[in-house]
N, C-alpha and C positions, 0 to 999 in steps of 0.2 A: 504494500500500500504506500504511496506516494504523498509526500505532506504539500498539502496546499498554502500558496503564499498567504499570509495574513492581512487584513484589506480593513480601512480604517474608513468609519463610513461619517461623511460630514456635513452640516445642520442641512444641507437638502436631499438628502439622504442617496449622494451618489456614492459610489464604494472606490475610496483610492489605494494603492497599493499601502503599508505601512511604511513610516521612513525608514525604517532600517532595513528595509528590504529592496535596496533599487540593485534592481542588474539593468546588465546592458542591455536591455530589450526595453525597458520601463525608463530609464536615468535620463537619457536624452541626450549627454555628455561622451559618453564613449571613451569614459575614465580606465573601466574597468577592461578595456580590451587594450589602451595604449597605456605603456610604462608609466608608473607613479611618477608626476612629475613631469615629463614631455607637454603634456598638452595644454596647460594655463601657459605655458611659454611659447608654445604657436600661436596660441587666440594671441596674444597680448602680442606678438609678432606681428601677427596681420593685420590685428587693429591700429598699430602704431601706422602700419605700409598705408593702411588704407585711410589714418590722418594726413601723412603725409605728400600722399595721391591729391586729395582733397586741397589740401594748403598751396601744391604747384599749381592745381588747376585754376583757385583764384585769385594766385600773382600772375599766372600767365592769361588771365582773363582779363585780370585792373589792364597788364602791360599792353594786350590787343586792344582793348579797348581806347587805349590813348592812341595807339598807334593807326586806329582806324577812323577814329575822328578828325586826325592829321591829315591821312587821306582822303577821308571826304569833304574837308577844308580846300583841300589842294587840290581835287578834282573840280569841287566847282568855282574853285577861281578859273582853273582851266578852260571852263567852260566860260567863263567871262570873258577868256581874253579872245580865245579861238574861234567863238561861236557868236553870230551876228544877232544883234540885239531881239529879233522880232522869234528867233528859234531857243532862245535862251529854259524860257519855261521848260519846253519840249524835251529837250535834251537834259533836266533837272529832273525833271520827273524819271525819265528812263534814266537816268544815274542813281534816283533813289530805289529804285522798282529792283535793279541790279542788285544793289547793297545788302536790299533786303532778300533779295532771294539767297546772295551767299552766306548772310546772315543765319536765313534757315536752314540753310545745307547741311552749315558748321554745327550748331546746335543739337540737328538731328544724329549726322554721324557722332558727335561728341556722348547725348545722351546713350545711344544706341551700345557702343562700346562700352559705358559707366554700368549701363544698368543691362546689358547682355537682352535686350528685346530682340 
């Protein structure tokens, strides 16, 4: 005869395992299959990695960001100096129309890779 785990039932009367009884099927953690000790220093590994993912992405986002206000400064002076008074709108609008399509581009690939969709 085989003993059954002991199950602790609480005020809504659903039945959870006892604490002292977590294996690796019930734990969550996966303590009890990897070396004592190994695995708080991976999590805390990859949480560091994936702080530090996080903190490049928005310095390198502030950095783009100035860097692409510059150019679209400079593109439409560009357009001031090259482009004849009466087509000036025209060609502002399709400079912004551009911006924001590479805008979205970046954004998408960028979430896409962060969050594996």
């Amino acid at each position: 005869m085989t003993e059954e785990p002991s199950t602790d039932v609480d005020e809504g009367g659903q039945t959870e395992p006892a604490k002292g009884d977590e294996s690796p099927e019930n734990s969550g953690t996966g303590s009890a299959v990897s070396p004592r000790g190994t695995e708080p220093a991976v999590n805390r590994r990859k949480r560091i990695v994936g702080y530090v993912e996080l903190g490049a992405l928005a310095l390198l986002s502030l950095l783009g960001a100035v860097a692409v206000f510059g150019a679209y400064t400079g593109g439409l002076s560009a357009i001031d100096v090259w482009i004849a008074d009466e087509y000036r709108p025209i060609f502002r609008t399709v400079f912004n129309l551009v911006v924001l399509g590479l805008v979205g581009i970046g954004l998408s690939v960028l979430l896409r890779r962060r969050f594996e969709y």
